[in-house]
C-alpha positions as CSV (number, residue, x, y, z in Angstrom):
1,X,-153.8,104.0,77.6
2,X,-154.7,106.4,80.6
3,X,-151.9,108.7,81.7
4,X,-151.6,106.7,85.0
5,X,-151.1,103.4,83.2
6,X,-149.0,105.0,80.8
7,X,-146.9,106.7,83.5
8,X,-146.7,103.4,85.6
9,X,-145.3,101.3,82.9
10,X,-142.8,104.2,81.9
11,X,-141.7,104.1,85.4
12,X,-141.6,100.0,85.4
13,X,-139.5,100.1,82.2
14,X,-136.6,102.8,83.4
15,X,-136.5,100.8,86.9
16,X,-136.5,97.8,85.6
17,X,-133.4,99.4,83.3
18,X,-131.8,100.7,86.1
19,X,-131.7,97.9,88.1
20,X,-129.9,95.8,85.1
21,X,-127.3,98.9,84.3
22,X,-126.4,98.5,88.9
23,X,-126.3,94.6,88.6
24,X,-123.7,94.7,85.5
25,X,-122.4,98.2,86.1
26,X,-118.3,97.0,85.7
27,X,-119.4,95.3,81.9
28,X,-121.0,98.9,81.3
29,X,-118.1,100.7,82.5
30,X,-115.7,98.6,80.7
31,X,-118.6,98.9,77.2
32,X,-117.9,102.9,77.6
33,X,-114.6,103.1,78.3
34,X,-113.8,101.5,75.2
35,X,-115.1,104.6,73.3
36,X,-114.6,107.4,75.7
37,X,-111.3,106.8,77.1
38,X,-109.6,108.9,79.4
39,X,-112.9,110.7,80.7
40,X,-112.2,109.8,84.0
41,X,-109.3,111.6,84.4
42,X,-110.7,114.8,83.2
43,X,-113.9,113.9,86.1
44,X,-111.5,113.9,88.6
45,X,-109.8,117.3,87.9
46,X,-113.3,119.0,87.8
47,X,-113.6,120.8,90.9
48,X,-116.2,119.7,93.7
49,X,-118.8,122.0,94.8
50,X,-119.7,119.8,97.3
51,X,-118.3,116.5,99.1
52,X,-120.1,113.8,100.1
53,X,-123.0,114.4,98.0
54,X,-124.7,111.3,98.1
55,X,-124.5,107.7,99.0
56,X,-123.8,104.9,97.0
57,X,-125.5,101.3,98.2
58,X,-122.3,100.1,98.2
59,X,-121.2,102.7,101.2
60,X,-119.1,105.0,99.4
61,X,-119.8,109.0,99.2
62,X,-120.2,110.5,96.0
63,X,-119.2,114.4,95.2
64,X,-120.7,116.9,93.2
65,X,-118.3,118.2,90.7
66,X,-118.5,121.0,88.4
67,X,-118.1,120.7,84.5
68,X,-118.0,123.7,82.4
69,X,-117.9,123.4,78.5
70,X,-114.8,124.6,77.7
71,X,-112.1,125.6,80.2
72,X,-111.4,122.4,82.0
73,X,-111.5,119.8,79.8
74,X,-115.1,118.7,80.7
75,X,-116.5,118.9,77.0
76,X,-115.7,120.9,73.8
77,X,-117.5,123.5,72.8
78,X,-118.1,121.8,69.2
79,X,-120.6,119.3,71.5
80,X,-117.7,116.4,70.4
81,X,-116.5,113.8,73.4
């Protein structure tokens, strides 16, 4: 393969991934909540550096929160969940 073709069927494969992890993203939240429960909580108490980040499709603003490694609950400094 040339590194264009190569490229362009990398890119084909992570859309085309993408695009099935958007369609059947409440099974894939439900899949990962099974083994990383209570994340969500500690997401929320992260602080945000900056509102409104970005747009979702579905209309709703997305903020840019900070995680540190140890301090706030965001990860443990042993690299466990």
């Amino acid at each position: 393969l040339q590194r264009e073709d190569f490229l362009r069927e990398a890119l084909d494969i992570a859309q085309r991934c993408y695009i099935a992890l958007e369609r059947n993203a409440p099974a894939l939240d439900q899949a990962l909540s099974q083994h990383f429960a209570g994340r969500s909580e500690v997401v929320r108490r992260a602080p945000v550096l900056q509102a409104a980040f970005s747009g979702c499709r579905c209309g709703a603003s997305l903020e840019l929160r900070c995680h540190t490694a140890v301090g706030d609950g965001g990860g443990r400094a042993d690299g466990g969940p």
